[in-house]
C-alpha positions in Angstrom: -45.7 20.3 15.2 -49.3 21.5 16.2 -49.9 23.3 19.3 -51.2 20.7 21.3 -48.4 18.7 20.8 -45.9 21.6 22.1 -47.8 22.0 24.5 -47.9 18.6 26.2 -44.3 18.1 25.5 -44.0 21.5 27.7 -46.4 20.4 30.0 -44.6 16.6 30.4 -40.8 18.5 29.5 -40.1 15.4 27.4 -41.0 13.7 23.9 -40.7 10.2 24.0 -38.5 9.2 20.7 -37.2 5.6 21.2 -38.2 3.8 18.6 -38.6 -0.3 18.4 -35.2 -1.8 17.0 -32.9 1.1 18.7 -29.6 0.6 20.8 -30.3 2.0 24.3 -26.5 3.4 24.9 -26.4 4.4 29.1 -24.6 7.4 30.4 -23.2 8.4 33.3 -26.4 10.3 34.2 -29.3 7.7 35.0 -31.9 10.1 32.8 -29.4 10.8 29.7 -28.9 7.8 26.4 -28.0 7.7 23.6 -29.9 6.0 20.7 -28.2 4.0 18.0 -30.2 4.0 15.7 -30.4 1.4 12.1 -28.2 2.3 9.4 -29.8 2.9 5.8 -29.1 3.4 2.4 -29.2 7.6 2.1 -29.7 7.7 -1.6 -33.2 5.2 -0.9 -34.1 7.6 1.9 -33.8 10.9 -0.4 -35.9 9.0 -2.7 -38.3 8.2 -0.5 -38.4 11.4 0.6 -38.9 13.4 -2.6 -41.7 10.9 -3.3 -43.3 12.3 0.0 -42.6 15.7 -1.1 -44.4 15.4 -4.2 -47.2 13.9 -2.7 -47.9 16.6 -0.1 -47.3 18.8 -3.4 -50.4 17.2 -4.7 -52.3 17.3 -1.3 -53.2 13.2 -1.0 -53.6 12.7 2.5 -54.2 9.3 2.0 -51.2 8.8 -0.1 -49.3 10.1 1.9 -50.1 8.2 5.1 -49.7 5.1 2.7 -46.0 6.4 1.5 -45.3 7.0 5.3 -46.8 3.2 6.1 -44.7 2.0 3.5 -41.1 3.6 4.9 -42.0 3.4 8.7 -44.2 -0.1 9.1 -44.5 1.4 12.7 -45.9 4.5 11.4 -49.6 4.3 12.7 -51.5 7.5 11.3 -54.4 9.2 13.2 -57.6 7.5 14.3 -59.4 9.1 11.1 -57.4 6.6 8.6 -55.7 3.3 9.7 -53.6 1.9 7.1 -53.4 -2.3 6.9 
């Protein structure tokens, strides 16, 4: 997490992390949920993951905002690469 971002989530004292797709659980406090989130298969996940490791081993940025496309269709990168 860069600076900038710490600092705004200091600065706001909240990240937003809902995600499309998730199961907004209420509490008895009005600004506490839970998040259910989508099962998935952990063996594809650690896969996935390793391939992401070796990527960033090889330092392609562009791969690796592809690889990240590819497991997180929401995943938009930053305004210097858009991936289709």
């Amino acid at each position: 997490m860069g600076v900038s971002k710490l600092s705004e989530i200091v600065a706001l004292g909240f990240e937003e992390l809902i995600t499309e797709g998730e199961n907004i659980i209420p509490t008895r406090h009005e600004k506490i949920m839970v998040l259910k989130g989508i099962e998935c298969n952990l063996n594809l996940l650690n896969g996935e993951i390793n391939e992401l490791a070796q990527l960033a081993n090889r330092q392609v940025g562009d791969e690796i905002k592809l690889k990240l496309k590819e497991i997180l269709p929401e995943y938009q990168p930053y305004q210097s690469m858009r991936v289709n």
